[in-house]
Steps between C-alpha positions, in 0.01 A plus 500: 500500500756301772825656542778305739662749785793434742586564854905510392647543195409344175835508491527205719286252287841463293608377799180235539570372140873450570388283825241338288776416211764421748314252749328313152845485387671340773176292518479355148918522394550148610452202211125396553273165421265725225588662179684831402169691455328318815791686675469797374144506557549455846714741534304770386235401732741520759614842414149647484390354823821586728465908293129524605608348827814769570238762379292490797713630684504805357158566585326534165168644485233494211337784399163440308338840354152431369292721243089531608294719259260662654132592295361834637152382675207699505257437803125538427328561789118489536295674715249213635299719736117452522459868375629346134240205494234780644542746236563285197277219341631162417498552158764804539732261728504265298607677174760673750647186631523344107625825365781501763596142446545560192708799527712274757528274218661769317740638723641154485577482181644853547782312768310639807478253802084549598387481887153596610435562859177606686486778757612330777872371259324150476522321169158587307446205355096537516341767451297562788430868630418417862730725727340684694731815497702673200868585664676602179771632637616176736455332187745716265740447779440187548594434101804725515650298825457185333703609190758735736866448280321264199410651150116612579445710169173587604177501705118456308264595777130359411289737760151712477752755684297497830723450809359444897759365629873628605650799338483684185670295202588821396782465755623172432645589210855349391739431276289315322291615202090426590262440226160534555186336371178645633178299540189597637270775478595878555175676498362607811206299627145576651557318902418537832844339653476393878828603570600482844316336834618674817447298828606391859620119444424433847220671713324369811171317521172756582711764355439712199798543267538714127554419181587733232396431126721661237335543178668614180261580209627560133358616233148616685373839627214540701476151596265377791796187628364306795691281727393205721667318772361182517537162699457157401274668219293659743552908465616683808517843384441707170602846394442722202738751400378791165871481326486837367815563347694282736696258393553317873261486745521355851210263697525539927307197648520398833476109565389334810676201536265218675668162452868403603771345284594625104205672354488480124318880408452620092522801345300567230413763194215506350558478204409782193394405132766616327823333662703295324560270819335433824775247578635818700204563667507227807774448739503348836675578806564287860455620880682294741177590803613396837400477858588785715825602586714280727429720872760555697451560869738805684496472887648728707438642862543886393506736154821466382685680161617174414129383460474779238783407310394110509144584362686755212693137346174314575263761322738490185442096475254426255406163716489596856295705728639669833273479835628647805391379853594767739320405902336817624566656156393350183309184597396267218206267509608126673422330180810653349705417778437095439843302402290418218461843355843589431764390312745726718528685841741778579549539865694801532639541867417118518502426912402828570605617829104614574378150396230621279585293204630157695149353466481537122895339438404204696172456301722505176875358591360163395278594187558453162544863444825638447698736759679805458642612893650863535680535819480850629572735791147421622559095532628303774795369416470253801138327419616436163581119636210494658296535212700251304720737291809384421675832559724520806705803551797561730480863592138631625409868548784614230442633181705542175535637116520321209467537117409170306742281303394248242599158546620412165467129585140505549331293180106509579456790319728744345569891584511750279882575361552870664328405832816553711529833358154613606574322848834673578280847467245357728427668835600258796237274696504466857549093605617323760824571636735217461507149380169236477408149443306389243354208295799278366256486197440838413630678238630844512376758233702822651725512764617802706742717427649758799620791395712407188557129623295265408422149737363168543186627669179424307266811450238295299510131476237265425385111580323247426289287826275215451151666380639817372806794429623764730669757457658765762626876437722586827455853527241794481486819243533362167215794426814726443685273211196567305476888562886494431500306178217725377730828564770415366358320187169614474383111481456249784601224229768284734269557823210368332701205349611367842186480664309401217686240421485374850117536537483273182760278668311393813145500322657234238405161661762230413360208261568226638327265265688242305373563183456809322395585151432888362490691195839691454239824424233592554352653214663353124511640184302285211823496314716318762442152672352470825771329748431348830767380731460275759723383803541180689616459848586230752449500836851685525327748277774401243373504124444185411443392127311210276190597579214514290283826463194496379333867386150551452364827328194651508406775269231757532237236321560294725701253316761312646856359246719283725863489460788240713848553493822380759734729672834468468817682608471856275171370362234619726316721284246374251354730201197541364429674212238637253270593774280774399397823695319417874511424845652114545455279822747243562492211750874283527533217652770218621570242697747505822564203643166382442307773606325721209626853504302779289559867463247755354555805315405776230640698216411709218553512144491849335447581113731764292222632246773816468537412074140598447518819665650651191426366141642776290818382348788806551677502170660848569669317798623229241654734233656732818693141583605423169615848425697517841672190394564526111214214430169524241214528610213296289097433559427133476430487120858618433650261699643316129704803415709395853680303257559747263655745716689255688683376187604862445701465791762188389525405806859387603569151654747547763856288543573367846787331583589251782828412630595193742795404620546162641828319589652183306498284776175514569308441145401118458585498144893576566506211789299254232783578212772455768303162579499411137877551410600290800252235423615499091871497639419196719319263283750565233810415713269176674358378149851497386681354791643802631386371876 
């Protein structure tokens, strides 16, 4: 339906048809070379172009209002988990699947609009019951989003009932009435389910670690269940639990863990006569095993509290190991004292008035390892030059309090959010009256802050020289920020942070290699694709692009697939998919300027055998939803009375309309009419010698 609307008046389009009249008139009054009706025929095309002309200007606008009926739809949605394919044959799918095509047939003819969607709101256009977790209630939600403000009339949810995944579907109920169709079988099984595997993912090498083996057991009493932990097929360790009346038991083993890298370990039931399924019976679990922790090497000419509270944040890292080196004190064997057996030393009082720890800075200012200087009460402030540290300060012999400020600039790595809170309730340190020199390099991490006031003094700054980082904390008595934190919040969370994050800091070596390629993760789900990025530089270390990568990957068989692909701006990544469960090897490799680059790596892949944990279909879950929500609930040979009931419902088709408004001037058909009376008016007066 058009309608025609005005800016002005209507009134005024009187006044466009007098213009039109009066202009054609004065225009065709004179005696002219064509006939009487030739004339008048002009003139009327006259009139109607100079009215539509005049009526411009008063702005009309056309209003369109369109009619869309609306069929209700009803959304079938089909639970495709693996539990489905496990607990039914293909026979019984495939009499499902026919039965409900047909009733989809049906509901056509009834003036429903059909969709059918899988668990994860895909289109289900094959059948395939391969997901490898049931999250019914994602799914519902998923359905009703979709259809949010459109006539959904219903919901037909396909499903043995069994959920792993997400919440209850009991609570995702809507507006929207569910119908339920239950597949699957309810009676309670005879099985030994493996149901849980609890482990350290990453332990050291030599060390013994535990794994705990949760077993449920159904439908048995008095049951002798035995467990093995076994390695490339070869067992490791075996228990034997009497069930009794139990229907969990637990199996402690303790694992020594000989060979580094991702260890692939199995869990396994033995299996009893009676189950229904061993499928559940067998999982397997990965240890990352690694070398020993990174040591880090404390120095220091005296005991010190500060020591203490360095070794509390050290202790709490799962990667590092504390040893102190104390002259006279706590003496530690020379080989630990080698540049090469650290990744970073602490001198705290570095330049130590007494001299006892010069000897060991100048055996590691120019080693790989990583420094960390604390400048106490106890250094000399003057010999700091002397033993090349770039720390110069103006005032010697005077001492002052600060509290820490963070330096919000600072983008190596990132505090935590309420860190200046914590640090305004700090107890001061004593530093170095006055202002100092340092590195034009360095960055500052906190500065100090006197009294209320904070300035442009670094308390903690870092920097980078040729074979390795530095880092230098200007002041003594940090011990107390710990103690303090801990009384006031009972935690030593922000303390802990700091330093932590700093210890990782300096033992982080930069890469300086111009081509790197790693696995985003590093352990995968089957499920999901496998994706490893990989980064170009130039000698700028800019990222460069157009180069070709090419991926090999080895599996635990030994076999090697090859893959090639080209980076690109936004297209680094490359996926590989359909991998099954294992430990991968990977070797990439490019070409930079002629020289052959290559990168090696590992990664996991994990399986999800959660679906055959539980094989019981949960119709009593399935009518509770369809009750909550004013649906039916049906077993799978009922699913042709769907139909039935549905027609009982006349479902109602729902009116929309649509109105647009668009202005004269601007639609292409007005323009091509005012183009055509013009043109007719023209020829006419030049085909009759009116020109």
């Amino acid at each position: 339906m058009q309608s025609l609307q005005f800016e002005s008046s209507p009134f005024y389009i009187l006044l466009c048809l007098a213009a039109g009249l009066g202009y054609s008139f004065l225009l065709y009054k004179a005696k002219a070379p064509w006939t009487k009706k030739m004339n008048q025929f002009l003139f009327v095309l006259r009139t109607i172009l100079v009215t539509l002309l005049s009526l411009l200007l008063l702005g009309p606008i056309l209003k369109i209002t369109t009619n869309v009926v609306e069929k209700p739809t009803l959304a079938f949605l089909i639970d495709n988990s693996r539990s489905v394919q496990e607990s039914t044959d293909s026979v019984a799918r495939g009499r499902l699947i026919n039965e409900m095509e047909v009733s989809k047939t049906k509901f056509r003819a009834l003036g429903y609009e059909v969709t059918t969607t899988n668990l994860d709101n895909s289109p289900a256009e094959k059948f395939q019951f391969t997901s490898p977790t049931s999250d019914l209630a994602s799914a519902i939600r998923g359905v009703a989003a979709r259809y949010e403000g459109k006539n959904l009339a219903g919901i037909v949810l396909i499903s043995d009932g069994i959920y792993n995944n997400g919440t209850s579907p009991l609570y995702s109920t809507g507006r929207v009435p569910i119908s339920t169709v239950g597949v699957g079988d309810t009676t309670n099984r005879v099985d030994l389910v493996l149901k849980n595997i609890a482990y350290n993912k990453i332990t050291y090498q030599g060390n013994k670690f535990p794994v705990r083996a949760e077993v449920m057991i159904q439908g048995l009493s008095n049951q002798q269940v035995t467990v093995s932990v076994l390695k490339n097929g070869k067992v490791l360790s075996t228990q034997q639990q009497d069930s009794g009346a139990k229907s969990f038991l637990g199996f402690d083993f303790s694992i020594e863990a000989l060979e580094k890298g991702i260890q692939r370990l199995d869990v396994v039931v033995k299996s009893v006569r009676e189950e229904a399924s061993s499928k559940n019976n067998r999982s397997s679990f990965f240890v990352d095993v690694v070398e020993a922790r990174k040591r880090i090497l404390l120095v220091a000419p005296a005991p010190h509290p500060d020591i203490k509270a360095i070794k509390a944040v050290v202790d709490n890292a799962f990667n590092y190991e504390l040893v102190v080196h104390i002259p006279g004190v706590t003496e530690l064997n020379p080989s630990l004292l080698k540049p090469n057996a650290t990744e970073l030393v602490i001198f705290h009082q570095v330049a130590d008035r007494n001299n006892k720890t010069a000897s060991l800075y100048q055996q590691f200012k120019n080693a790989s390892a990583s420094l960390l200087l604390i400048v106490g009460t106890q250094s000399n402030l003057r010999q700091l030059g002397a033993n090349q540290i770039p720390l110069s300060f103006e005032s010697i012999g005077q001492w002052d309090d600060v509290t820490p400020v963070v330096n919000t600039t600072f983008r190596d790595f990132n505090f935590l959010d309420n860190s200046n809170e914590a640090f305004s309730k700090y107890p001061p340190l004593t530093v170095p009256f006055g202002k100092f020199s340092f590195p034009p390099n360095a960055g500052v991490l906190l500065y100090q802050r006197i009294g209320s006031m904070a300035t442009d003094r670094p308390l903690l700054l870092t920097w980078d020289e040729d074979r390795h980082k530095v880092a230098a904390l200007v002041g003594e008595g940090f011990w107390k920020w710990r103690l303090s934190e801990y009384a006031n919040t009972e935690k030593t969370i922000v303390f802990d942070d700091v330093f932590s994050k700093l210890i990782q800091y300096l033992c982080t070596l930069e890469d300086k290699k111009k081509f790197k390629s790693f696995a985003i993760q590093n352990e995968f789900s089957e499920a999901a694709p496998v994706v490893i990025e990989s980064e170009v530089y130039n000698d700028l270390f800019e990222p460069i692009y157009g180069n070709t990568v090419s991926i090999e990957l080895k599996n635990e068989m030994g076999q090697i697939t090859s893959y090639q692909y080209t980076t690109s701006p936004g297209g680094s990544r490359y996926q590989i998919g359909g991998l099954p469960e294992g430990v991968y090897q990977f070797k990439s490799a490019t070409s930079i300027q002629g020289k052959r680059e290559q990168v090696n790596g590992q990664f996991l892949v994990t399986a999800q055998n959660i679906e055959s944990q539980n094989l019981s279909a949960d119709f009593g879950l399935l009518r509770k939803l369809a009750l909550a929500t004013g649906g039916r609930f049906y077993t799978s040979e009922q699913i042709n009375q769907l139909a039935l009931d549905f027609d009982k419902e006349k479902p109602q088709a729902i009116i929309r309309s649509n109105e647009s408004f668009n202005s004269l001037i601007n639609l292409k058909w007005f323009f091509f009419v005012l183009l055509a009376l013009i043109a007719t008016e023209w020829f006419l007066r030049k085909y009759h010698g009116g020109y």
